[in-house]
N, C-alpha and C positions, 0 to 999 in steps of 0.2 A: 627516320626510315622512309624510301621512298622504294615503292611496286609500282612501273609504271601500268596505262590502262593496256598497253601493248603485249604485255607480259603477262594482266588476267587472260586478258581474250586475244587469245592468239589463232590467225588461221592453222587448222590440224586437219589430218585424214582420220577416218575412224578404223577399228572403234575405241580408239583405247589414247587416250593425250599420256598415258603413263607408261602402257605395253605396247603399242604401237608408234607414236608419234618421238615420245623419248629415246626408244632403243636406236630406231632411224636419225637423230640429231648424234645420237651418242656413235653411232659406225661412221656417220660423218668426220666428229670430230676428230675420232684415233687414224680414220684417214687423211684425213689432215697431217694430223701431228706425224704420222710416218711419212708420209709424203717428202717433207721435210728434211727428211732423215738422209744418210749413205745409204745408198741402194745395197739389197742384200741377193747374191745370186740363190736362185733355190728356194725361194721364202714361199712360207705356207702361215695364210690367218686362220686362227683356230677362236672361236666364238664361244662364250660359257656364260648360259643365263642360268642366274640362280633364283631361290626364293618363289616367290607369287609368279617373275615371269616364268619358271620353271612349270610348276605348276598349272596354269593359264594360259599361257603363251600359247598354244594353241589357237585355242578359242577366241585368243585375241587380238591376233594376227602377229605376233611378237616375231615370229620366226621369218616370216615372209618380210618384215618391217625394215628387221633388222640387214640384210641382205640386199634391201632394196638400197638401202644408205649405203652400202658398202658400194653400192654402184653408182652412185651419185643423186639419186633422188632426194628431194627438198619436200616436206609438207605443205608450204605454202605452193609449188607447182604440181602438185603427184597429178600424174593422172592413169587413173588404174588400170585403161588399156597398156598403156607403153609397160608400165610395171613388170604385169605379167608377162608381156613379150620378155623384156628381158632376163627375168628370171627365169623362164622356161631356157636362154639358153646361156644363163648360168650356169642348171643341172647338166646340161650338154658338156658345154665349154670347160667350164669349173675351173675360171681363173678370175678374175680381174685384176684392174690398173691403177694404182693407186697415185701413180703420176705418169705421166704423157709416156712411153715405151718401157715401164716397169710392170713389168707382170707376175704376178704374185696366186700362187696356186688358192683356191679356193672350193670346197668341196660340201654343199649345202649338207649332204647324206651324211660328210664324217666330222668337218671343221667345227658343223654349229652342235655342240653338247648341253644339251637338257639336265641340270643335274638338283635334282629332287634330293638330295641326302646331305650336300650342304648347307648349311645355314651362316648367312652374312650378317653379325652381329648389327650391322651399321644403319642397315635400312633394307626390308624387303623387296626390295627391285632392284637387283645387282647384275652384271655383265662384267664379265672380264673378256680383255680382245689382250693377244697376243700374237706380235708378229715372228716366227720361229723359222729357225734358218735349217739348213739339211740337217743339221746334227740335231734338231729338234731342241735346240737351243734359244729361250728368248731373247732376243736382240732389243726387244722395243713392247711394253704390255703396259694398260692401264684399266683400273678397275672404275666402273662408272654404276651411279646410282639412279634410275628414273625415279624423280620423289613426286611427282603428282604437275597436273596440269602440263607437262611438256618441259617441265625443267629437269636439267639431267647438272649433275655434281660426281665431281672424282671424288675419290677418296681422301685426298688430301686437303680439295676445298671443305667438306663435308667437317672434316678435323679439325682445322682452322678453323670453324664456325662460322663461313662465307654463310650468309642466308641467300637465297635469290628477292634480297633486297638490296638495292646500291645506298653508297655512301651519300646522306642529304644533306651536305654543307653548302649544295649549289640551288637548293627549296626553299620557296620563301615560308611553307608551313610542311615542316618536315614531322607531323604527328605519326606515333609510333604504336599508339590503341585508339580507342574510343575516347576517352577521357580529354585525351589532350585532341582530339580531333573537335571537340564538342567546346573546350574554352580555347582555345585557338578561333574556334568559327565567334564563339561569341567577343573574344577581343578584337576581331579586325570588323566585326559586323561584315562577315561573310556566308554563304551557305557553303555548303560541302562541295556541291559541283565547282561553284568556283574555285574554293580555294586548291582543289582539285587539277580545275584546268591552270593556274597558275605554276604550278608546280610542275606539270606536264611543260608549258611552255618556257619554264626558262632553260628548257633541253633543246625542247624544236620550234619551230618557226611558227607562228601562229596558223597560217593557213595553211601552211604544210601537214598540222596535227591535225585542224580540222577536218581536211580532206579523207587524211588516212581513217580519223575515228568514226566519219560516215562510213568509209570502205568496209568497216568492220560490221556495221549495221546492214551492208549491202550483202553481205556475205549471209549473216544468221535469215535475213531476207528471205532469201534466193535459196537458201535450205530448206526452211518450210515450204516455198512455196514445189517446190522440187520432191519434197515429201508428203503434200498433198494432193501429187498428180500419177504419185508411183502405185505401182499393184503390183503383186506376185509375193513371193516365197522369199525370207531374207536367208544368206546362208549358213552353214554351219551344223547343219543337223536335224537341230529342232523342230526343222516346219513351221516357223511362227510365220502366220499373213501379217503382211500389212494392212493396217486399218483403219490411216489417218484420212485415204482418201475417200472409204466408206464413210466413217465420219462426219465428215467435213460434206459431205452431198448431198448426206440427211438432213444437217443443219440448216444449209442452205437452202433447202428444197423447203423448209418449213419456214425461213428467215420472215418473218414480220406478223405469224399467225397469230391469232388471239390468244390460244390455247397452249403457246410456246410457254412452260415453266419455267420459273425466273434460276431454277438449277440448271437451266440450258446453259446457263453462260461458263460453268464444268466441263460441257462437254466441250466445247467452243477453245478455253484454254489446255483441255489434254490431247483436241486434237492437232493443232497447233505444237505443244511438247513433242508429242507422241511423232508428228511429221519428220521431226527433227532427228530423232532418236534411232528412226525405220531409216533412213537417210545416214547415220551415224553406222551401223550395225551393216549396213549393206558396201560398210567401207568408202564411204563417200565425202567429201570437202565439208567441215563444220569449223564451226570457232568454239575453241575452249572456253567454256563461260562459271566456273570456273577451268572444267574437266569435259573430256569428253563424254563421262560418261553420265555427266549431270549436265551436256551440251542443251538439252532442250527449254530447260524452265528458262533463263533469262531472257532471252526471244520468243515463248511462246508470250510473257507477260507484255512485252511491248510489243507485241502484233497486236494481244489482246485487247491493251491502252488504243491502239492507235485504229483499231477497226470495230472496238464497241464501248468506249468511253466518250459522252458527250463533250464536244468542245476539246477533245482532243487533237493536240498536234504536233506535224511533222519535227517542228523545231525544236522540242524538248528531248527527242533520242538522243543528241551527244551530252544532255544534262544528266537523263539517264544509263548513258556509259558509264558516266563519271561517278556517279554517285556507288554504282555498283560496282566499279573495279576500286574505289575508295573502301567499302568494305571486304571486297573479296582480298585486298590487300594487308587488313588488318591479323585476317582469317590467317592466309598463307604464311605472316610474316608470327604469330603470335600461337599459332596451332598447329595446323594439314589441312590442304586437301586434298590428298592421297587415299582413297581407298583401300591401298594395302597397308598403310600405314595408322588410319584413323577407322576406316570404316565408310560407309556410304552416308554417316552423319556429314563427314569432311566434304564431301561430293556434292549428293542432292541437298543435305541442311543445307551447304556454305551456298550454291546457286540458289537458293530458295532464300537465304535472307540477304544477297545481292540485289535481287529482282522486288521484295517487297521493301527494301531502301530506294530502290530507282524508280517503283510505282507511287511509293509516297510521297518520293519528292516532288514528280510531274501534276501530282496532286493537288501541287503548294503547301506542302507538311514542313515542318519547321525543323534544325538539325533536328531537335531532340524527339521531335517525331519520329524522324529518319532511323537513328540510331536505336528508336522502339521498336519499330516497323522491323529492322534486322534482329532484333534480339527476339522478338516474338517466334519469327520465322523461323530459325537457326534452335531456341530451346525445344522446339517439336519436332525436332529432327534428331534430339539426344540418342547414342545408343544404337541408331541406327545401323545395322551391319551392312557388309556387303559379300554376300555369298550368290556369286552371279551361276546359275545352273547350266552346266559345262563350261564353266567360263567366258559361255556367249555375253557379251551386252546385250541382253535382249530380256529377259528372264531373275529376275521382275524390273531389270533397270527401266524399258521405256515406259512403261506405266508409270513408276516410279517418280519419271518426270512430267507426267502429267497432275499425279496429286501432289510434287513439290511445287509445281503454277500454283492450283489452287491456293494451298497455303501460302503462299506469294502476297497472293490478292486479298487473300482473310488477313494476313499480317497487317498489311497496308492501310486494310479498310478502319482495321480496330484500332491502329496506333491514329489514325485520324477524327475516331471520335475521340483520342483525349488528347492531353496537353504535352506528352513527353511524358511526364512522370510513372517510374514503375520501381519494381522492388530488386529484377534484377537487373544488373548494368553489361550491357553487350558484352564487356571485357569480360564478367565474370563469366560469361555464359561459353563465351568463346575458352578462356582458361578449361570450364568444365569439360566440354567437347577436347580438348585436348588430354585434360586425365581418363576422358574415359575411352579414349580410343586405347591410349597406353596402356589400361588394364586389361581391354579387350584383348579376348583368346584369337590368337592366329589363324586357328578354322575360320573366322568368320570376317577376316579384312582379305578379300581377292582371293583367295587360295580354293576356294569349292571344297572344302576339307568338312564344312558343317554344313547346319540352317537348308534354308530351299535347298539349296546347290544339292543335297544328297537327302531332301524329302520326298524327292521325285524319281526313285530311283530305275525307270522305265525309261527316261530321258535320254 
């Protein structure tokens, strides 16, 4: 099994790597694929979110997301000015061109349909895009699934059992759980990050990867620090303030006191998270780590490493890339993390036992350390739902990733007083996190149907 680290952590817009960033890849791709096609005169695209983005899509830019793709917007370039210019004269216009002088009607108010009453056996994040001709005839439709982190699957790869894992007969350690990741590292006398970056590299060029996987670091960077410089009101309703950069002024204002409690260092990693999340929620450039909507912990952990851990350094971030997309890959390829599929265990657990695998290692923690450091992290996160309150990411997600940090660093800290040895084994833990999102009630993975989402009903 190979998840490359490009594929955990992917640059995304917020707030949503599932409802936003997915839908936008997936109007790309059936633009694409029509593009392609024999031009149809008359052609009208009609849009159909089902499930959670049905539900949510709102709240989580689903609808705006998906129309931005239709018009050519990329994640990795968004920029939310241009966006909304264009969309404003969408509503106006109400066509676009899905290749160089084909113009195909499009009608934000009637093409894109919200449909609450279907159910997609296959995966709760579903879209269907149809290209239909005068006669209302489909000429050209494909059903796509966003399954979490920014991966989007048809329906027919989904059936196949395509995983968004590639085929590893070109990996010199092509481990497919824990287990074999742990005697694989002890047969070559390897650690994770390496055998890790090996496997990355017999794809890409050595310093061509390295370049890119600092990029990625420059990115979650340049988000906190972006989120700890902003103020105001996020939108969508709620009136949540921002408060990473209150926070973060306090702290700093206090930074070397005598009288500073050693629970500062709490505040220090959720406002860090929390920068990240305010920053997420207000629609702006993050990297999936694994999700956007668990964007904050993995970045708030190594700010944290790298701006209050003695004898910490700059050199070990692509060590801790690695080790955390090594686990976040076992996650993805072995469970979810999908929110509407598993629950906010899949999300915050799975970033929270990334980041206390990637602080243990910078630690000098041994695989098996490593692989405790995740399993700690990730069993405290069992069960967890996700019933985000109007379907903003805001409510209780950025918190959320503030005490997934914490737990981050308590993972890490505890798997380093011992030796590796524990009773449960990552794999089991991850297997469990997968039965128990599956039994979980659908109120409470993305849908606001339960939980917070409808305790507050003044909201």
């Amino acid at each position: 099994m190979f998840v490359s680290v490009f594929d955990v952590f992917k640059i995304s817009v917020g707030p949503s790597s599932s409802h936003t960033m997915g839908p936008m890849l997936a109007a790309a791709r059936f633009l694409d694929a029509i593009g392609a096609l024999e031009r149809v005169e008359g052609a009208r695209l009609q849009i159909t979110l089902y499930g959670s983005l049905a539900f949510t899509g709102v709240g989580h830019g689903t609808n705006a997301a998906v129309l931005a793709g239709c018009l050519g917007f990329e994640p990795e370039t968004y920029d939310r000015g241009k966006v909304e210019t264009a969309l404003a004269e969408l509503a106006t216009r109400k066509t676009i061109e899905p290749a160089a002088g084909w113009t195909v009607a499009l009608d934000p108010e009637t093409d894109l349909i919200i449909d609450r009453k279907t159910r997609l056996d296959t995966h709760p994040n579903g879209m269907r895009f149809a290209l239909l001709d005068a006669d209302e005839t489909a000429t050209a439709e494909e059903t796509y699934f966003s399954i979490g982190g920014g991966f989007v699957k048809t329906l027919a790869e989904i059936e196949a059992g395509d995983m968004p894992a590639t085929p590893a007969d070109d990996v010199p350690f092509p481990f497919a759980n824990a287990d074999q990741m742990l005697a694989m590292g002890k047969a070559a006398d390897l650690s994770i990050a390496e055998m890790k970056r090996r496997n990355e590299c017999a794809r890409l060029d050595g310093e061509a990867f390295s370049q890119r996987l600092m990029g990625i670091w420059e990115v979650m960077d340049a988000c906190i620090t972006r989120g700890l410089a902003a103020t105001g009101e996020l939108p969508g309703g709620l009136k949540v303030k921002r408060r990473a950069r209150a926070i973060f002024e306090n702290l700093s204002g206090k930074a070397g006191a005598n009288d500073m409690p050693l629970h500062s260092a709490i505040d220090w990693l959720s406002a860090y998270a929390m920068a990240v999340n305010e920053e997420n929620a207000a629609g702006g450039q993050v990297v999936t780590a694994p999700t956007n909507g668990a964007a904050g912990v993995f970045p708030a952990v190594l700010r944290y490493y790298l701006s209050h851990v003695p004898g910490a350094k700059r050199e070990k971030i692509p060590e801790m890339l690695l080790v955390g997309a090594a686990i976040g890959g076992l996650i993805k390829y072995n469970a979810s993390i999908s929110g509407a599929e598993v629950g906010c265990q899949g999300e915050v657990g799975s970033a929270s036992a990334m980041a206390a695998a990637a602080l243990c290692s910078a630690l000098g923690g041994t695989n098996a350390q490593i692989e405790n450091a995740a399993e700690i992290a990730l069993e405290h996160h069992l069960g967890m739902t996700c019933d985000p309150i109007k379907g903003l990411v805001q409510v209780p997600c950025i918190e959320r990733n503030g005490l997934g940090a914490v737990k981050a660093v308590a993972a890490a800290s505890l798997a380093m007083q011992g030796d590796g040895s524990h009773i449960v084994p990552l794999d089991a833990c991850i297997e469990t996190m997968r039965q128990t999102g599956k039994d979980m009630d659908e109120r409470y993975k993305e849908t606001s149907l339960g939980g917070l989402s409808v305790a507050v009903p003044d909201c």
